[in-house]
mmCIF file of the N, C-alpha and C atoms, coordinates in Angstrom:
data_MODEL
# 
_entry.id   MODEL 
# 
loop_
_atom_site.group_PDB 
_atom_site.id 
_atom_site.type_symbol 
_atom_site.label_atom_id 
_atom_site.label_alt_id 
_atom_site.label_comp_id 
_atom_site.label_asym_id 
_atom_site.label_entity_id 
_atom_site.label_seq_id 
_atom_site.pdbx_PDB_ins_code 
_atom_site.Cartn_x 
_atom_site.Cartn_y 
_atom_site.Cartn_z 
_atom_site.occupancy 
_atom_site.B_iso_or_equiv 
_atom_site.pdbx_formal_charge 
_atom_site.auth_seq_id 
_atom_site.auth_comp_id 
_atom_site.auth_asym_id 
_atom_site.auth_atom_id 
_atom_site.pdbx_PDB_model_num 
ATOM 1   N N  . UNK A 1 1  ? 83.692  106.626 80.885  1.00 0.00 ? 1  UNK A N  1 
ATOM 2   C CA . UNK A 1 1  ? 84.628  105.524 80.723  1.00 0.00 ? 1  UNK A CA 1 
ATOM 3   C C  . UNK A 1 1  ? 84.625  104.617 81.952  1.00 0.00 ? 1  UNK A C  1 
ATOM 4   N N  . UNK A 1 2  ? 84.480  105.146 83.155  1.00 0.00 ? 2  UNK A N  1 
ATOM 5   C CA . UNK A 1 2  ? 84.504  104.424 84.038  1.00 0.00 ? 2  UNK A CA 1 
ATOM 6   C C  . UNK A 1 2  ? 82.948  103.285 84.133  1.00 0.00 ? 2  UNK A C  1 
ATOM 7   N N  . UNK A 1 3  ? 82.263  104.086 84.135  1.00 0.00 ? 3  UNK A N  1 
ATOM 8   C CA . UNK A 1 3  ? 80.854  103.131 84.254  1.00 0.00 ? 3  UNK A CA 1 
ATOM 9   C C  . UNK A 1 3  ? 81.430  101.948 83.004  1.00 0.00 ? 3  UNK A C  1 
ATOM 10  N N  . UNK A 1 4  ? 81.799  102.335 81.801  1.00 0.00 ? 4  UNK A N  1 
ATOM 11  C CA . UNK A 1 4  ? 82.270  100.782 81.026  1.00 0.00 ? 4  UNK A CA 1 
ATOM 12  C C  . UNK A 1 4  ? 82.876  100.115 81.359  1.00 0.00 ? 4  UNK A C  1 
ATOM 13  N N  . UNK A 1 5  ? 83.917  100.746 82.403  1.00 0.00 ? 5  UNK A N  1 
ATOM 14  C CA . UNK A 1 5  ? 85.042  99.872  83.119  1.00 0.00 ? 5  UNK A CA 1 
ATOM 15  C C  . UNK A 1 5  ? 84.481  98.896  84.207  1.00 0.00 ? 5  UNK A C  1 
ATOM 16  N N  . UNK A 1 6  ? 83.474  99.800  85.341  1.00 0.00 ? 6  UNK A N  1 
ATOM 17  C CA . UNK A 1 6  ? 83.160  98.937  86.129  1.00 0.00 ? 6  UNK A CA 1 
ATOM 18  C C  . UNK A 1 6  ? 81.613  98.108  85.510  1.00 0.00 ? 6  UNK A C  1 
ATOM 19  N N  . UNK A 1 7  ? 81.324  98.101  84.017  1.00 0.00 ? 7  UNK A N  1 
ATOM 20  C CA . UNK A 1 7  ? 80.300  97.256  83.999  1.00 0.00 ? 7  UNK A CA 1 
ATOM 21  C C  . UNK A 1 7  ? 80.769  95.448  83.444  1.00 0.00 ? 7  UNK A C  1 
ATOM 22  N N  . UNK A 1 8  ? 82.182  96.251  82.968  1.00 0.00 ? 8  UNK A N  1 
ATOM 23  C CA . UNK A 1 8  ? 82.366  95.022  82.202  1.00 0.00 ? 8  UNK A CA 1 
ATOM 24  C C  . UNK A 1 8  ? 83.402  94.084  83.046  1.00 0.00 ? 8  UNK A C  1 
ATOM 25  N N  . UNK A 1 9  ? 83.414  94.885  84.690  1.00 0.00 ? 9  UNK A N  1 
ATOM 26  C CA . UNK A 1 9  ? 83.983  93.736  85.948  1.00 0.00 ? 9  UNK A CA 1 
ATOM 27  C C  . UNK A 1 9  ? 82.596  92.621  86.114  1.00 0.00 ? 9  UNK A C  1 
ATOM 28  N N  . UNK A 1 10 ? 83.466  91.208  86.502  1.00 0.00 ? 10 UNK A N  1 
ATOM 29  C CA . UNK A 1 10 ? 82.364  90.004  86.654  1.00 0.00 ? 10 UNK A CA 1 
ATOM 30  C C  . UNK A 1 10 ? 82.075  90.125  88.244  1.00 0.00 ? 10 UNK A C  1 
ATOM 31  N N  . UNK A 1 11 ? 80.707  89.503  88.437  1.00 0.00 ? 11 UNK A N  1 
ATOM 32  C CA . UNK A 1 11 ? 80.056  89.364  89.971  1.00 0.00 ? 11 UNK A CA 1 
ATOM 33  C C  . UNK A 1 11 ? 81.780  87.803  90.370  1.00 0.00 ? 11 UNK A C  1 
ATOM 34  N N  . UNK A 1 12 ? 82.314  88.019  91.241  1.00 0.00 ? 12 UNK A N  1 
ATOM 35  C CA . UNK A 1 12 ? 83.422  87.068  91.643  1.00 0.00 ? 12 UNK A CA 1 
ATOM 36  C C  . UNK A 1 12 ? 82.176  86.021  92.106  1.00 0.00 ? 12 UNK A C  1 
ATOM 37  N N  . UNK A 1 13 ? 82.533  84.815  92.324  1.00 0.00 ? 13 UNK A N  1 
ATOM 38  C CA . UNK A 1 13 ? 81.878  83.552  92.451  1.00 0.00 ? 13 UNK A CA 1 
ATOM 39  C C  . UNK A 1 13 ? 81.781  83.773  94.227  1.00 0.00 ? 13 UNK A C  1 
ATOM 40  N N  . UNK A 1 14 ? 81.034  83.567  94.793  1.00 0.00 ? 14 UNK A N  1 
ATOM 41  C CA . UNK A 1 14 ? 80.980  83.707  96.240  1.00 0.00 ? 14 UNK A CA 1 
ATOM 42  C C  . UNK A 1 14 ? 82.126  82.445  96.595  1.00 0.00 ? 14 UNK A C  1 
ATOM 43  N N  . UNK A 1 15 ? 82.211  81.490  96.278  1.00 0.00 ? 15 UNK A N  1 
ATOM 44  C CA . UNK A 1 15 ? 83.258  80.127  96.638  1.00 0.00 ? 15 UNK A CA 1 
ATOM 45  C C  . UNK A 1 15 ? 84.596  80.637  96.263  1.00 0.00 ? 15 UNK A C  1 
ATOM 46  N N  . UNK A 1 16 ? 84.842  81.268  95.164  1.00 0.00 ? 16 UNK A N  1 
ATOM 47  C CA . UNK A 1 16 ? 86.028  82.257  95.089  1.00 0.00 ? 16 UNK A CA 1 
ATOM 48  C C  . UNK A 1 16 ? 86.121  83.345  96.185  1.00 0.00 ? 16 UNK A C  1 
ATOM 49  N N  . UNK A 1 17 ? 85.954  83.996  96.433  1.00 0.00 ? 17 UNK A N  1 
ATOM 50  C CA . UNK A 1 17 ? 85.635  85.059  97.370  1.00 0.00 ? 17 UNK A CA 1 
ATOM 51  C C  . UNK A 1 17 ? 85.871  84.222  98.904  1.00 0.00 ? 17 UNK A C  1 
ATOM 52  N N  . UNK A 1 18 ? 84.927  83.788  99.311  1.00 0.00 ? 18 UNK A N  1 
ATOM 53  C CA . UNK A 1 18 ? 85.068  82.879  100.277 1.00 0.00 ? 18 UNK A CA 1 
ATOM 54  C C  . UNK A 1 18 ? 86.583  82.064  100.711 1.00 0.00 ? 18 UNK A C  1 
ATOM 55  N N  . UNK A 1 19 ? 87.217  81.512  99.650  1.00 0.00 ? 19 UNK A N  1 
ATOM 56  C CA . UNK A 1 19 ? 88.260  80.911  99.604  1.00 0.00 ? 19 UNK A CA 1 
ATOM 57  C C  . UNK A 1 19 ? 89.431  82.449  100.218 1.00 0.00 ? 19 UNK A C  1 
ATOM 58  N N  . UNK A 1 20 ? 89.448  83.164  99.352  1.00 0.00 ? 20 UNK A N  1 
ATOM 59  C CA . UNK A 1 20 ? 90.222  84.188  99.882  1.00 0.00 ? 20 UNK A CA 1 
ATOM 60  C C  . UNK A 1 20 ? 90.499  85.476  100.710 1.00 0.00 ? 20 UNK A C  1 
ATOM 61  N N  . UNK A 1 21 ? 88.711  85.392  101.276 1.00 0.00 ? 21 UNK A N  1 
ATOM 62  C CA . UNK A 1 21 ? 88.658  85.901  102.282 1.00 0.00 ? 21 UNK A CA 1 
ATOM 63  C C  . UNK A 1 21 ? 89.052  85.258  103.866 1.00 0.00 ? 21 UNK A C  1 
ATOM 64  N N  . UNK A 1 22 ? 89.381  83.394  103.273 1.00 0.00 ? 22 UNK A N  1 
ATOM 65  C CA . UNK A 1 22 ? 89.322  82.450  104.366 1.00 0.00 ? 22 UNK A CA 1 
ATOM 66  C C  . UNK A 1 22 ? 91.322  82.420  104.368 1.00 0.00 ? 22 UNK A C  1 
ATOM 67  N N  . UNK A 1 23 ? 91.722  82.812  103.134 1.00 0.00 ? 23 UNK A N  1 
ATOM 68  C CA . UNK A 1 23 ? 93.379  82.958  102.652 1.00 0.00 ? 23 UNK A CA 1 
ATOM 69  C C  . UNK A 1 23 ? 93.955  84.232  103.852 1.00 0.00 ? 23 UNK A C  1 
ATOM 70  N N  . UNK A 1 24 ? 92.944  85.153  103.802 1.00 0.00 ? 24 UNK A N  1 
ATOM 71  C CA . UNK A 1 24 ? 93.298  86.352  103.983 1.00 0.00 ? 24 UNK A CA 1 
ATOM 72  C C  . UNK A 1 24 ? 93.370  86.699  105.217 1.00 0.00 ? 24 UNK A C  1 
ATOM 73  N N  . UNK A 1 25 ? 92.207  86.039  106.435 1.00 0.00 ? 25 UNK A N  1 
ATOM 74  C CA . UNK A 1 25 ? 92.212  85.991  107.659 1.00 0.00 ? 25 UNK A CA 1 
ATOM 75  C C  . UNK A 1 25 ? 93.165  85.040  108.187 1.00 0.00 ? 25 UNK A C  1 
ATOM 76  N N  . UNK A 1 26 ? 93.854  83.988  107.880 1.00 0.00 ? 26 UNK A N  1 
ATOM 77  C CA . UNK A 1 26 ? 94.532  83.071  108.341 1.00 0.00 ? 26 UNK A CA 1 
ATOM 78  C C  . UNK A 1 26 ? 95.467  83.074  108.141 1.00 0.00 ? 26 UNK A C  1 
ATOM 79  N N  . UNK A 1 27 ? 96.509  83.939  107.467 1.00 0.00 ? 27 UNK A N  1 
ATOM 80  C CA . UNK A 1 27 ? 97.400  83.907  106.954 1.00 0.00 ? 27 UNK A CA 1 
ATOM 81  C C  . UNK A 1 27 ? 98.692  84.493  107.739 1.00 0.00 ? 27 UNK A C  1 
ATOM 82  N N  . UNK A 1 28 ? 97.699  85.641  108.232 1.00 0.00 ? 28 UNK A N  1 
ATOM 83  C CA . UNK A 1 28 ? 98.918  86.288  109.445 1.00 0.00 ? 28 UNK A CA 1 
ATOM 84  C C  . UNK A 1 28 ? 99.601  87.089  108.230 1.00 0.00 ? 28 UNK A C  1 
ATOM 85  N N  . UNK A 1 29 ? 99.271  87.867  107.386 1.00 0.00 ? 29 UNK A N  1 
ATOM 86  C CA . UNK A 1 29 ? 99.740  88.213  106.123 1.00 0.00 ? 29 UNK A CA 1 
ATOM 87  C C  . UNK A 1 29 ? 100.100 90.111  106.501 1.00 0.00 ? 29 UNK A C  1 
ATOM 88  N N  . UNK A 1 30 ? 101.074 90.946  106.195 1.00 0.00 ? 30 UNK A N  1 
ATOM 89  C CA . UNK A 1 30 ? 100.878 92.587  106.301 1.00 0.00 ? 30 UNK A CA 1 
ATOM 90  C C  . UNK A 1 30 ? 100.031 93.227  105.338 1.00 0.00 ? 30 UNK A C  1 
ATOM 91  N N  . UNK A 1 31 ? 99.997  94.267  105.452 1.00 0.00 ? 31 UNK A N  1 
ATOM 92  C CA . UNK A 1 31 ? 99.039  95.186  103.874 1.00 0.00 ? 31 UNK A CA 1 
ATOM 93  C C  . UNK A 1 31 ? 99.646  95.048  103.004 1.00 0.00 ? 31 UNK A C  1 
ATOM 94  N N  . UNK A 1 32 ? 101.118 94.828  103.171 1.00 0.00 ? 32 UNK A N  1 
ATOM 95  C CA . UNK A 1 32 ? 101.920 94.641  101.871 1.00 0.00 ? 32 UNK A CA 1 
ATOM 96  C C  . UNK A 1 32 ? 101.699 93.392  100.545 1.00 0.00 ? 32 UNK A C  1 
ATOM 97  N N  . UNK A 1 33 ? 101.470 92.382  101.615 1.00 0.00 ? 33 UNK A N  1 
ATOM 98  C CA . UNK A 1 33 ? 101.424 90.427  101.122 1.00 0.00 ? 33 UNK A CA 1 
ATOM 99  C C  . UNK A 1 33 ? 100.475 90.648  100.901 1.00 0.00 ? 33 UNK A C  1 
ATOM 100 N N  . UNK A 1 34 ? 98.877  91.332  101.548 1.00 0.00 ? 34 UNK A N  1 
ATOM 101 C CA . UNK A 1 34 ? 97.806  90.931  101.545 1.00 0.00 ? 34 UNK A CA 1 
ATOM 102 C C  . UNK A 1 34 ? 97.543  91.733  99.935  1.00 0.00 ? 34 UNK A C  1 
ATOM 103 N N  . UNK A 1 35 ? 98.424  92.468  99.399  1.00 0.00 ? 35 UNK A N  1 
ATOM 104 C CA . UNK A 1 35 ? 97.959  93.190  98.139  1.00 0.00 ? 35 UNK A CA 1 
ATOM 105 C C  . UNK A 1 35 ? 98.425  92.403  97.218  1.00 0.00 ? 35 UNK A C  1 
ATOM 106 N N  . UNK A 1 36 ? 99.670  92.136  97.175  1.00 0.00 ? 36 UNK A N  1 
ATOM 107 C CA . UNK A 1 36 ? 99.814  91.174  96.521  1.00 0.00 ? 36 UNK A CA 1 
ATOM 108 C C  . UNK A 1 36 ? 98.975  89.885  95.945  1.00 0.00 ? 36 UNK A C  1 
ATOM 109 N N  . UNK A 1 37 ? 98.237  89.532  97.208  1.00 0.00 ? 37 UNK A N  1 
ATOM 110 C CA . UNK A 1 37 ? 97.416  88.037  97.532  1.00 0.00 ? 37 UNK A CA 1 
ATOM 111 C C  . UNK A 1 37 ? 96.298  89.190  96.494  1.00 0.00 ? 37 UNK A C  1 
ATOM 112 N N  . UNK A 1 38 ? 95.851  89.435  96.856  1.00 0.00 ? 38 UNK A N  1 
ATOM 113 C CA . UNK A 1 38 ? 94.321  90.132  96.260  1.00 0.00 ? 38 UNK A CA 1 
ATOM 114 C C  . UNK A 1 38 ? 94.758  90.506  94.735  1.00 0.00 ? 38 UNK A C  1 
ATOM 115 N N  . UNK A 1 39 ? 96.303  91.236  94.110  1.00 0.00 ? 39 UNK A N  1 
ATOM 116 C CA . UNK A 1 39 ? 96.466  91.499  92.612  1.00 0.00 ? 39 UNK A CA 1 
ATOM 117 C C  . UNK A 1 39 ? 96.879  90.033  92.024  1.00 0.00 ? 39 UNK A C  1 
ATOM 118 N N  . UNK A 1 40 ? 97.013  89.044  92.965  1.00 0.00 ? 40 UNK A N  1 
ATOM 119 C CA . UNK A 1 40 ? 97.291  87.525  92.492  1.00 0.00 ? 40 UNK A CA 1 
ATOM 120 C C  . UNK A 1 40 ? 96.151  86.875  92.501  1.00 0.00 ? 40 UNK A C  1 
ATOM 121 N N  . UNK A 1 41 ? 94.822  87.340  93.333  1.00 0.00 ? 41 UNK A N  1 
ATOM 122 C CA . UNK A 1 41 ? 93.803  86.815  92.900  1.00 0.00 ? 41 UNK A CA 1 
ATOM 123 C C  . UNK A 1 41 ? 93.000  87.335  91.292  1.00 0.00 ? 41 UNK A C  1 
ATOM 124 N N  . UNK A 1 42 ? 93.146  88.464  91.225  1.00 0.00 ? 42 UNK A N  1 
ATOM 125 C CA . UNK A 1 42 ? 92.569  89.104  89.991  1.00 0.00 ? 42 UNK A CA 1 
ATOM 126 C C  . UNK A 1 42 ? 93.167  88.865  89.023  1.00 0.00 ? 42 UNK A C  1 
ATOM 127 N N  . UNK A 1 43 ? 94.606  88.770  89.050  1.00 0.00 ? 43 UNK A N  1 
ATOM 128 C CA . UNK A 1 43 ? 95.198  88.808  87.757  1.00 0.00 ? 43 UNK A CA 1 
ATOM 129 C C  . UNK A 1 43 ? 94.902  87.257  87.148  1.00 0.00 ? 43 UNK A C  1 
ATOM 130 N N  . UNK A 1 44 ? 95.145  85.990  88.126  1.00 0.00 ? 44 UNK A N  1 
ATOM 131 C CA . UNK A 1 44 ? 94.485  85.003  87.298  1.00 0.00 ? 44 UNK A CA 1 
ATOM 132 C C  . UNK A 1 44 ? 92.979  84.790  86.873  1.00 0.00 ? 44 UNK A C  1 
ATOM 133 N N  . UNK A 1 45 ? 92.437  85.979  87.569  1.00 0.00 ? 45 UNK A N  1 
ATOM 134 C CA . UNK A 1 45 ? 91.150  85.650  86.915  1.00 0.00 ? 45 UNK A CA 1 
ATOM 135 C C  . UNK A 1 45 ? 91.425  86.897  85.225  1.00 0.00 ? 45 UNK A C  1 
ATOM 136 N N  . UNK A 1 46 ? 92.198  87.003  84.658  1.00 0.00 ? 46 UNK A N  1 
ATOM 137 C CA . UNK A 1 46 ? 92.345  88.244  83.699  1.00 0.00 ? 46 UNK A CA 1 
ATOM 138 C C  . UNK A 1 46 ? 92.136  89.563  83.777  1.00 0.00 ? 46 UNK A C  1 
ATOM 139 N N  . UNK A 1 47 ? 92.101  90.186  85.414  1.00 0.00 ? 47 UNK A N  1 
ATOM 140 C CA . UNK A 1 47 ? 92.046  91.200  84.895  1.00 0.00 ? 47 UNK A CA 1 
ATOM 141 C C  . UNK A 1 47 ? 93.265  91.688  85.535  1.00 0.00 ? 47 UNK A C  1 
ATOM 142 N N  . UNK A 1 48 ? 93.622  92.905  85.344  1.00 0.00 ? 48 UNK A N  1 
ATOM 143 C CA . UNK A 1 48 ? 94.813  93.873  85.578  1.00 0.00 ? 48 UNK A CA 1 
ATOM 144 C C  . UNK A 1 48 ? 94.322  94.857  86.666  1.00 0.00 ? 48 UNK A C  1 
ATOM 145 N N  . UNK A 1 49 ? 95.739  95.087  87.166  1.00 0.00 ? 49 UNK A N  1 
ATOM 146 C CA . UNK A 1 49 ? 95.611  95.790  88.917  1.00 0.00 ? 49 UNK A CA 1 
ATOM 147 C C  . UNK A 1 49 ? 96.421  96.659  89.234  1.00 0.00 ? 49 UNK A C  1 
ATOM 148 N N  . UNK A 1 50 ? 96.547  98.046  89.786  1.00 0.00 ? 50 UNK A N  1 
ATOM 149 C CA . UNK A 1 50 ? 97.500  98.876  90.434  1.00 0.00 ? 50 UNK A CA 1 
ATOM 150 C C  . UNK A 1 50 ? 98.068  98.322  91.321  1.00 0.00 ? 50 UNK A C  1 
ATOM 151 N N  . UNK A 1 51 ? 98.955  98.643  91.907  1.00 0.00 ? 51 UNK A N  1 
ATOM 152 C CA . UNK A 1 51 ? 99.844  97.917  93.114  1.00 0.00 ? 51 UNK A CA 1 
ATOM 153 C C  . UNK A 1 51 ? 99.166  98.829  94.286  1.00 0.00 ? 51 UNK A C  1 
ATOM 154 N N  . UNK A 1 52 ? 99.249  99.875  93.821  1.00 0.00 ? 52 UNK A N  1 
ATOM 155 C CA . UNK A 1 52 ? 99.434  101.011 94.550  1.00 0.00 ? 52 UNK A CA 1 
ATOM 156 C C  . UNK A 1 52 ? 97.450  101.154 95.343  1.00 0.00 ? 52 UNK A C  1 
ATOM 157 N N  . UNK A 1 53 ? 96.819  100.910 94.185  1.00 0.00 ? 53 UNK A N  1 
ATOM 158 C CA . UNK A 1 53 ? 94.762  100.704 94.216  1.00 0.00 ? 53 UNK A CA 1 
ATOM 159 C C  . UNK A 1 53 ? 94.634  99.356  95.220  1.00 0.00 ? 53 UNK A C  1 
ATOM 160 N N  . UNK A 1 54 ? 95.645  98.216  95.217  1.00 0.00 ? 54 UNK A N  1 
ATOM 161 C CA . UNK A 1 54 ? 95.482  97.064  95.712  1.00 0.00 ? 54 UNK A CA 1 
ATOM 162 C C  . UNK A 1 54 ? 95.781  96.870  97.330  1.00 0.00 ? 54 UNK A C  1 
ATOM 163 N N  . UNK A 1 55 ? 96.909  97.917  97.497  1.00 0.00 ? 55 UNK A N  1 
ATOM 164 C CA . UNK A 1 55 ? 97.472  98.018  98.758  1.00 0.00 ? 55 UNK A CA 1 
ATOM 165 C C  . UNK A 1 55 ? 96.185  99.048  99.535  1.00 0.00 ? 55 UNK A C  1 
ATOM 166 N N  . UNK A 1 56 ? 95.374  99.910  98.989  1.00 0.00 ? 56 UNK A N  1 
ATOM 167 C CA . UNK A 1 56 ? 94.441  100.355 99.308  1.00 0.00 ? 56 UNK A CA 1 
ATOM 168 C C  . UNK A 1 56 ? 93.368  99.997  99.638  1.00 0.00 ? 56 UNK A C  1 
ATOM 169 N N  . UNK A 1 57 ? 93.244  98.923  98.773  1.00 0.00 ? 57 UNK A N  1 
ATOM 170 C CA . UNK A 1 57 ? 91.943  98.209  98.987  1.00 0.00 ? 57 UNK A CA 1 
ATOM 171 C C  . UNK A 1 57 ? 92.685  96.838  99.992  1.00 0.00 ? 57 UNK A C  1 
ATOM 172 N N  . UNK A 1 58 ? 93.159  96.545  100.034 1.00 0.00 ? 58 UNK A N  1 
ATOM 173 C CA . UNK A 1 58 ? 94.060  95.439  101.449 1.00 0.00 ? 58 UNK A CA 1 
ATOM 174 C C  . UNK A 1 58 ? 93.594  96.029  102.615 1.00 0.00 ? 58 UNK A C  1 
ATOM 175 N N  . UNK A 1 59 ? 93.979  97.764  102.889 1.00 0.00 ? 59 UNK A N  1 
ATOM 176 C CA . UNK A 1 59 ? 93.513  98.670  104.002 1.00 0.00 ? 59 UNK A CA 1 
ATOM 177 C C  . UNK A 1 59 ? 91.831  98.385  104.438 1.00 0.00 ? 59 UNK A C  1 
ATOM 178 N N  . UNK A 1 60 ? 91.863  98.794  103.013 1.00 0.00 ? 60 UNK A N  1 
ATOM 179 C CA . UNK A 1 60 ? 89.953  98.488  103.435 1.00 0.00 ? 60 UNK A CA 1 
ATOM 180 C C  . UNK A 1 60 ? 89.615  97.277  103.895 1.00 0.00 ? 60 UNK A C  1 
ATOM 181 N N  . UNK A 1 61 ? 89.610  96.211  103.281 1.00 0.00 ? 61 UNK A N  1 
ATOM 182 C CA . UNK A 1 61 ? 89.305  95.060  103.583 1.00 0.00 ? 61 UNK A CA 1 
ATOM 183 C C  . UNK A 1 61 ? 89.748  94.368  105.173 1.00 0.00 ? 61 UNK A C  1 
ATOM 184 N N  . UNK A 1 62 ? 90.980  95.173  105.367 1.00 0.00 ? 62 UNK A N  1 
ATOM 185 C CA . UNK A 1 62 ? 91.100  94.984  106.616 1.00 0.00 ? 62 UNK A CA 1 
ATOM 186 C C  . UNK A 1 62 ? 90.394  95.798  107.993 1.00 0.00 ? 62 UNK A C  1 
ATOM 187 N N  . UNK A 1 63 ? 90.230  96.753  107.748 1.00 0.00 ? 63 UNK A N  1 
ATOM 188 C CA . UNK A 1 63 ? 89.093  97.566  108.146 1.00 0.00 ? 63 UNK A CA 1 
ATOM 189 C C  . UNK A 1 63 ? 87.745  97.214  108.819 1.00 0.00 ? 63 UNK A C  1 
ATOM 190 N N  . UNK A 1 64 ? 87.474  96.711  107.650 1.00 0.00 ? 64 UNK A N  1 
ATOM 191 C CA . UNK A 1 64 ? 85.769  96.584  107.736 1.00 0.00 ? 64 UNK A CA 1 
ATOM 192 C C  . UNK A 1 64 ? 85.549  94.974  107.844 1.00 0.00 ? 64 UNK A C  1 
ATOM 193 N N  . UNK A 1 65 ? 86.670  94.143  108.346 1.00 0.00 ? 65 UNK A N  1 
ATOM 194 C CA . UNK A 1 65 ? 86.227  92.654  108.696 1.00 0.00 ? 65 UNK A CA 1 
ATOM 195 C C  . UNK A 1 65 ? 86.251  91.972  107.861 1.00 0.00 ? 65 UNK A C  1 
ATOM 196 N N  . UNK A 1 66 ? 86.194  92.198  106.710 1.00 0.00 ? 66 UNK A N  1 
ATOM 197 C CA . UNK A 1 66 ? 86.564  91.383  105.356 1.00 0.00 ? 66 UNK A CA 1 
ATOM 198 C C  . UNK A 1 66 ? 84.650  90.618  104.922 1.00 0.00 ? 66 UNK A C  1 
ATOM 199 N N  . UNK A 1 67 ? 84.399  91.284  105.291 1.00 0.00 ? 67 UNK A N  1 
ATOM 200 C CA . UNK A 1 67 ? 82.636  90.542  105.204 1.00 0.00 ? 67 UNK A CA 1 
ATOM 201 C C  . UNK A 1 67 ? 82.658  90.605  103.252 1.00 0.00 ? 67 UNK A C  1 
ATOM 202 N N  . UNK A 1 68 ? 82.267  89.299  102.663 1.00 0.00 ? 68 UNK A N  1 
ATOM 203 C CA . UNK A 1 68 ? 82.102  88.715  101.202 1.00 0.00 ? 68 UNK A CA 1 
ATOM 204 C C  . UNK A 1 68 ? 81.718  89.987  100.430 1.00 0.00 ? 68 UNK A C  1 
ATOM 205 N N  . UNK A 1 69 ? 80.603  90.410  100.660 1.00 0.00 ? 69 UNK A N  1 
ATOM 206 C CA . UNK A 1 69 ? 80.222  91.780  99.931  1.00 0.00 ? 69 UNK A CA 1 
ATOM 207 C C  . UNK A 1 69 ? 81.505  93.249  100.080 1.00 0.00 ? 69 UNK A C  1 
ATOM 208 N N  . UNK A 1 70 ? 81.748  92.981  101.130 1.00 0.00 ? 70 UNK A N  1 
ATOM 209 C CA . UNK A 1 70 ? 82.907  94.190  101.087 1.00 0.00 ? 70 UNK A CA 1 
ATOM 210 C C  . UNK A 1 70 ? 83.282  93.945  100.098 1.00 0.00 ? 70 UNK A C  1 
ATOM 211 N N  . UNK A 1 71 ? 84.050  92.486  100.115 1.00 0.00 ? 71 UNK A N  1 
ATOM 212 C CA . UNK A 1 71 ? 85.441  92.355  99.060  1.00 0.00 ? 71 UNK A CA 1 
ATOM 213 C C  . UNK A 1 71 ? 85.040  92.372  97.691  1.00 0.00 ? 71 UNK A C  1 
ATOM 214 N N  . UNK A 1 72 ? 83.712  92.248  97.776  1.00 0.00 ? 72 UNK A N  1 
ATOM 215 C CA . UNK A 1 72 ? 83.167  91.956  96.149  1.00 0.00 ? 72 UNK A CA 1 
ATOM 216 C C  . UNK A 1 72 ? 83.140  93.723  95.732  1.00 0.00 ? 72 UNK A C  1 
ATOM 217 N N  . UNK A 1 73 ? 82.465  94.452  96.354  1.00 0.00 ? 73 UNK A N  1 
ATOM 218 C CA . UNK A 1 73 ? 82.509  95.552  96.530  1.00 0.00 ? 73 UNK A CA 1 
ATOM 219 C C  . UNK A 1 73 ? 84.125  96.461  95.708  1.00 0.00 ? 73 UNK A C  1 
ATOM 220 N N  . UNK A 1 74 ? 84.917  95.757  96.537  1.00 0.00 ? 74 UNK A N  1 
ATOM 221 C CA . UNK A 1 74 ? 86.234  96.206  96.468  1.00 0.00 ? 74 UNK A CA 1 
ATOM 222 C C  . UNK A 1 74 ? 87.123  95.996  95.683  1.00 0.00 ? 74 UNK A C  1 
ATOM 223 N N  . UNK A 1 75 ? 87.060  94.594  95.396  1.00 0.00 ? 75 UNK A N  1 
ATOM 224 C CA . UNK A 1 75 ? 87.650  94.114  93.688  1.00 0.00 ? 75 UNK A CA 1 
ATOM 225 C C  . UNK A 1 75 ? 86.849  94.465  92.842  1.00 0.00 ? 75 UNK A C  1 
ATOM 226 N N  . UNK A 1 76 ? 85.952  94.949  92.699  1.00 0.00 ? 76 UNK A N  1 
ATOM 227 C CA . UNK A 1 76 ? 84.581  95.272  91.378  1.00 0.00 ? 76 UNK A CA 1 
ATOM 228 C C  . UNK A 1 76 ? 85.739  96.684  91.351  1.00 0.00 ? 76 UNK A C  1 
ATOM 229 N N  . UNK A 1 77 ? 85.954  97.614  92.053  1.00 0.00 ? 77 UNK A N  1 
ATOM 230 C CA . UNK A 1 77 ? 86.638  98.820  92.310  1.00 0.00 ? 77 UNK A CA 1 
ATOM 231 C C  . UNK A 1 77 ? 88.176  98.829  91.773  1.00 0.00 ? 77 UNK A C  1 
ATOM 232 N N  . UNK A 1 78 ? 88.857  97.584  92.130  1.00 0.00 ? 78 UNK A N  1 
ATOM 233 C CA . UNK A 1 78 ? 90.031  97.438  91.736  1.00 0.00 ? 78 UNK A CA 1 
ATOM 234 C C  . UNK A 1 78 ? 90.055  97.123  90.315  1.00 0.00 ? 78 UNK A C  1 
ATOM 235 N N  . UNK A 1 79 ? 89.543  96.140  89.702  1.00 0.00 ? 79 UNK A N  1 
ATOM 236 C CA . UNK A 1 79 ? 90.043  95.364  88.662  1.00 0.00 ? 79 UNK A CA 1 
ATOM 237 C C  . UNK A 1 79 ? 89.605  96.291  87.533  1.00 0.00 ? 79 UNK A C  1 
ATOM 238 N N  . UNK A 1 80 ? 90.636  95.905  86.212  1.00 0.00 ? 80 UNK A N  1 
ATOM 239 C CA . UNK A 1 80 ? 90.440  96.916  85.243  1.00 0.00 ? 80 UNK A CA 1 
ATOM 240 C C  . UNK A 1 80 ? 90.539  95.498  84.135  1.00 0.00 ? 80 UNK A C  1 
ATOM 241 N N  . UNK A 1 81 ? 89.510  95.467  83.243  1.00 0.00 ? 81 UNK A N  1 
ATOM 242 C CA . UNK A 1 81 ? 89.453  94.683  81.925  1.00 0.00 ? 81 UNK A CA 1 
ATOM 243 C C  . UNK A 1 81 ? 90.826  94.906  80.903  1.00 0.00 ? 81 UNK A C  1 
ATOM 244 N N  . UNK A 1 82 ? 91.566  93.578  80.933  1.00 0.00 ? 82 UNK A N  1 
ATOM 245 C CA . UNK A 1 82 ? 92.552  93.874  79.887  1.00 0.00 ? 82 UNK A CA 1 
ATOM 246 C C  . UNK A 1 82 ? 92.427  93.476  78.505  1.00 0.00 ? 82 UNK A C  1 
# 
């Protein structure tokens, strides 16, 4: 089930990505906002998000520098097809 889940996540647009990896460093934002920001990026793109998976992946992303592939990496992980 999962491999269907993560096949039928989209490659995010690098100019999308970009935009909110540029949201995300500048913002002066906590792990808290920054999950939010990231289940407010997915959900307008349609898909659906844990609060709880999002605040996790906020950790990560903050972590590892936020480099484009991380995050693509990381929302491919988060987002669930509704």
């Amino acid at each position: 089930m999962d491999t269907l889940k993560m096949s039928a996540v989209e490659k995010f647009p690098m100019a999308d990505l970009s935009g909110l990896r540029d949201e995300l460093m500048q913002s002066g934002l906590d792990s808290w906002q920054i999950a939010e920001l990231i289940s407010s990026f997915l959900i307008a793109r349609g898909y659906g998000v844990s609060n709880d998976a999002a605040r996790s992946v906020a950790n990560s992303i903050e972590l590892t520098g936020c480099s484009l592939q991380n995050m693509q990496d990381e929302l491919e992980k988060l987002a669930f097809v509704m």
